[in-house]
C-alpha positions in Angstrom: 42.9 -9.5 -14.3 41.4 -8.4 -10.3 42.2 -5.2 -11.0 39.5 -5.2 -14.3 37.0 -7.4 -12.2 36.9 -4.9 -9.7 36.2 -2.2 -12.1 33.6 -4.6 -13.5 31.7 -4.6 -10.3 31.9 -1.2 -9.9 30.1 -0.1 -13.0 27.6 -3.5 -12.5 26.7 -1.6 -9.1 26.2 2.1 -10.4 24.4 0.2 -13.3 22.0 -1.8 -11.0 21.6 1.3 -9.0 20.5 3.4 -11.9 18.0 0.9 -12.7 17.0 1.2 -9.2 16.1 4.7 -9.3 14.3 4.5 -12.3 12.6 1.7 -11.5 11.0 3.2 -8.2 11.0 6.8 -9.7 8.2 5.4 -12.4 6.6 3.7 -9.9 5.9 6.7 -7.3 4.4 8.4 -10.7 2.5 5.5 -11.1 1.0 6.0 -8.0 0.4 9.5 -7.3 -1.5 9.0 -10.8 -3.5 6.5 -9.6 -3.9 8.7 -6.0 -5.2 11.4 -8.1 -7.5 8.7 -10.4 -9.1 7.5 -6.9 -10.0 11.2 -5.8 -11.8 11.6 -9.0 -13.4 8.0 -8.5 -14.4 9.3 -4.7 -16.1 12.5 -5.9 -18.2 11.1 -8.8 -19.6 8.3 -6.5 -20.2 11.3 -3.8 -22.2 12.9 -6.5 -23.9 9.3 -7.4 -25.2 8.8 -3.6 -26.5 12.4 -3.4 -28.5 11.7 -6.7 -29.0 8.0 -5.8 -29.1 5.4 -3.6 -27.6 5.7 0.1 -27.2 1.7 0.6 -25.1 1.2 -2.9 -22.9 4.4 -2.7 -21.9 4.4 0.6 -20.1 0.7 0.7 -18.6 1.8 -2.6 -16.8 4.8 -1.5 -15.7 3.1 2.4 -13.8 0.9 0.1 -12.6 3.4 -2.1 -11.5 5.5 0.5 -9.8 3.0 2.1 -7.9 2.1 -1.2 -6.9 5.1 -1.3 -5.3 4.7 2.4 -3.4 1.6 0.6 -2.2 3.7 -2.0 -0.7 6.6 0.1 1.1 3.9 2.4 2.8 2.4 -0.4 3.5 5.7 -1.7 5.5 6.9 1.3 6.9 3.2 0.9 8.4 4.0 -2.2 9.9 7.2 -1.1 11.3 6.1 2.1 13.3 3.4 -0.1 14.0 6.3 -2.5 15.2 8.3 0.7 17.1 5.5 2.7 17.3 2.5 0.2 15.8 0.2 2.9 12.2 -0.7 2.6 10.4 -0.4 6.4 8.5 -2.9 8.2 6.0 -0.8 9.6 4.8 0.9 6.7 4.7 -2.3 5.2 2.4 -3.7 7.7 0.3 -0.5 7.6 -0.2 -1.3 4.0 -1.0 -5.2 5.0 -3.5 -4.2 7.5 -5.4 -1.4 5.4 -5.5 -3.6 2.5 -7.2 -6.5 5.1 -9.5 -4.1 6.5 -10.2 -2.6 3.1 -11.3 -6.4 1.9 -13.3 -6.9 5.5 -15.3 -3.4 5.3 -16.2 -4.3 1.4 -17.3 -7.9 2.5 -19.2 -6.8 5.5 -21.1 -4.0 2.9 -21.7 -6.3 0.1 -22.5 -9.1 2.6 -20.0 -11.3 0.6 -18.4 -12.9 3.3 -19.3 -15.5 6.0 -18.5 -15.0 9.4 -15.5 -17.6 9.3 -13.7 -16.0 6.7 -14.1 -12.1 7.9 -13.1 -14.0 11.4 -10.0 -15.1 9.6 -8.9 -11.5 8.1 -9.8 -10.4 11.5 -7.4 -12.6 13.0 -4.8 -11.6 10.5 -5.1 -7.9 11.4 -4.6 -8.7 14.9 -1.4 -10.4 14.3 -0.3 -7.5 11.7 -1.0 -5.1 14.5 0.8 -7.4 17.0 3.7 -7.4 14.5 3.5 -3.5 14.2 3.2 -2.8 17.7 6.5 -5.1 18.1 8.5 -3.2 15.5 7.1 -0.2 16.4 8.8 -1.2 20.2 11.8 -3.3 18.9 13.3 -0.9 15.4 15.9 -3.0 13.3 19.1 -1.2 14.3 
Protein backbone atom coordinates (compact mmCIF):
# COMPACT_ATOMS: atom_id res chain seq x y z
CA UNK A 1 0.00 0.00 0.00
CA UNK A 2 3.39 2.76 0.51
CA UNK A 3 4.76 1.52 -2.23
CA UNK A 4 1.41 2.80 -4.56
CA UNK A 5 1.26 6.04 -2.40
CA UNK A 6 4.63 6.88 -3.34
CA UNK A 7 4.01 6.39 -6.92
CA UNK A 8 0.86 8.53 -6.27
CA UNK A 9 2.96 11.44 -5.21
CA UNK A 10 5.17 11.07 -7.81
CA UNK A 11 2.77 11.55 -10.66
CA UNK A 12 0.66 14.38 -8.28
CA UNK A 13 4.25 16.23 -8.43
CA UNK A 14 5.07 15.88 -12.28
CA UNK A 15 1.23 16.74 -12.63
CA UNK A 16 1.35 19.88 -10.48
CA UNK A 17 4.58 20.76 -12.22
CA UNK A 18 3.03 20.54 -15.65
CA UNK A 19 0.48 22.84 -14.63
CA UNK A 20 3.11 24.95 -13.41
CA UNK A 21 4.68 25.44 -16.62
CA UNK A 22 1.72 26.05 -18.43
CA UNK A 23 0.41 28.13 -16.12
CA UNK A 24 3.43 30.69 -16.20
CA UNK A 25 4.22 29.86 -19.97
CA UNK A 26 0.54 31.60 -20.86
CA UNK A 27 1.20 34.11 -18.68
CA UNK A 28 4.68 35.46 -20.06
CA UNK A 29 2.49 35.51 -23.54
CA UNK A 30 0.16 37.33 -21.78
CA UNK A 31 2.54 39.84 -21.16
CA UNK A 32 4.78 40.31 -23.89
CA UNK A 33 1.28 40.88 -25.67
CA UNK A 34 0.35 43.38 -23.52
CA UNK A 35 4.31 44.85 -23.76
CA UNK A 36 3.72 45.08 -27.33
CA UNK A 37 -0.14 46.56 -26.85
CA UNK A 38 1.57 49.49 -24.60
CA UNK A 39 4.21 50.36 -27.31
CA UNK A 40 1.42 50.91 -29.69
CA UNK A 41 -0.59 52.88 -26.89
CA UNK A 42 2.96 55.02 -26.44
CA UNK A 43 3.26 55.83 -30.14
CA UNK A 44 -0.37 56.89 -30.84
CA UNK A 45 -0.37 59.27 -27.80
CA UNK A 46 3.18 60.59 -29.18
CA UNK A 47 1.40 61.34 -32.36
CA UNK A 48 -1.76 62.88 -30.23
CA UNK A 49 0.71 65.47 -28.36
CA UNK A 50 2.46 66.47 -31.63
CA UNK A 51 -1.10 67.22 -33.10
CA UNK A 52 -2.46 68.24 -29.75
CA UNK A 53 -2.18 69.45 -26.51
CA UNK A 54 1.38 69.32 -24.63
CA UNK A 55 -0.27 69.54 -20.92
CA UNK A 56 -2.79 66.30 -21.61
CA UNK A 57 -0.37 64.02 -23.61
CA UNK A 58 2.50 64.35 -21.74
CA UNK A 59 1.15 63.01 -18.12
CA UNK A 60 -0.62 60.37 -20.24
CA UNK A 61 2.42 58.83 -21.80
CA UNK A 62 4.95 59.38 -18.17
CA UNK A 63 2.37 56.99 -16.90
CA UNK A 64 2.27 54.78 -19.79
CA UNK A 65 5.85 54.56 -19.98
CA UNK A 66 6.16 53.75 -16.59
CA UNK A 67 3.49 50.88 -16.94
CA UNK A 68 5.32 49.63 -19.27
CA UNK A 69 8.50 49.54 -16.77
CA UNK A 70 5.82 47.44 -14.52
CA UNK A 71 5.20 45.15 -17.16
CA UNK A 72 8.89 44.30 -18.15
CA UNK A 73 9.69 43.67 -14.40
CA UNK A 74 7.17 41.19 -14.00
CA UNK A 75 8.06 39.77 -17.23
CA UNK A 76 11.60 38.93 -16.20
CA UNK A 77 9.69 37.86 -12.99
CA UNK A 78 8.05 35.23 -14.72
CA UNK A 79 11.04 33.94 -16.46
CA UNK A 80 13.32 33.96 -13.67
CA UNK A 81 10.65 31.49 -11.92
CA UNK A 82 10.46 29.71 -15.27
CA UNK A 83 14.47 29.57 -15.11
CA UNK A 84 15.00 28.84 -11.35
CA UNK A 85 11.46 27.93 -9.95
CA UNK A 86 11.95 30.51 -7.09
CA UNK A 87 10.29 33.86 -7.46
CA UNK A 88 13.03 36.88 -6.33
CA UNK A 89 12.60 39.48 -3.93
CA UNK A 90 14.23 42.14 -5.65
CA UNK A 91 12.49 42.06 -8.85
CA UNK A 92 9.53 41.91 -6.92
CA UNK A 93 10.22 45.06 -5.13
CA UNK A 94 11.29 46.65 -8.41
CA UNK A 95 7.84 45.90 -9.55
CA UNK A 96 6.32 47.38 -6.11
CA UNK A 97 8.22 50.51 -6.37
CA UNK A 98 7.55 51.26 -10.18
CA UNK A 99 4.05 50.48 -9.76
CA UNK A 100 4.06 53.26 -6.63
CA UNK A 101 5.88 55.70 -8.55
CA UNK A 102 3.78 55.03 -11.60
CA UNK A 103 0.52 55.93 -9.26
CA UNK A 104 2.65 59.13 -7.69
CA UNK A 105 3.81 60.61 -11.20
CA UNK A 106 -0.04 60.06 -12.55
CA UNK A 107 -1.37 61.84 -9.28
CA UNK A 108 1.06 64.59 -9.32
CA UNK A 109 0.02 65.18 -13.45
CA UNK A 110 -3.60 64.89 -13.03
CA UNK A 111 -3.35 66.82 -9.68
CA UNK A 112 -5.43 63.99 -8.10
CA UNK A 113 -3.73 63.61 -5.05
CA UNK A 114 -3.22 65.65 -1.81
CA UNK A 115 -0.04 66.10 -0.39
CA UNK A 116 -0.74 63.48 2.55
CA UNK A 117 -1.48 60.76 0.39
CA UNK A 118 1.53 61.15 -2.37
CA UNK A 119 3.55 61.70 1.15
CA UNK A 120 2.28 58.28 2.07
CA UNK A 121 3.31 56.38 -1.47
CA UNK A 122 6.38 58.29 -0.93
CA UNK A 123 7.07 56.84 2.31
CA UNK A 124 6.29 53.40 0.92
CA UNK A 125 8.88 53.73 -1.87
CA UNK A 126 11.38 54.57 0.65
CA UNK A 127 10.81 51.54 2.68
CA UNK A 128 10.62 49.36 -0.79
CA UNK A 129 14.00 50.79 -1.60
CA UNK A 130 15.22 50.22 1.98
CA UNK A 131 13.92 46.68 1.60
CA UNK A 132 15.77 46.35 -1.89
CA UNK A 133 18.83 47.84 -0.90
CA UNK A 134 18.77 45.14 2.14
CA UNK A 135 18.29 42.17 -0.19
CA UNK A 136 20.26 43.57 -2.59
CA UNK A 137 23.16 43.45 0.52
CA UNK A 138 21.76 40.35 2.45
CA UNK A 139 20.66 37.51 -0.92
CA UNK A 140 18.53 34.47 0.56
CA UNK A 141 21.20 31.72 0.43
Amino acid sequence: MKAHYKIFMIYQNKIFKIIIDLVTIIILYVLLLSLLVGVVNILLDIKSILFGTLGGGFGQIVSSVLTIFVLIDLFKTFVDFREHEEIRITYVTDATILIVMREIAAGVYDQRFDYQFILGLSTLVLILGIVRALTVKYPPK
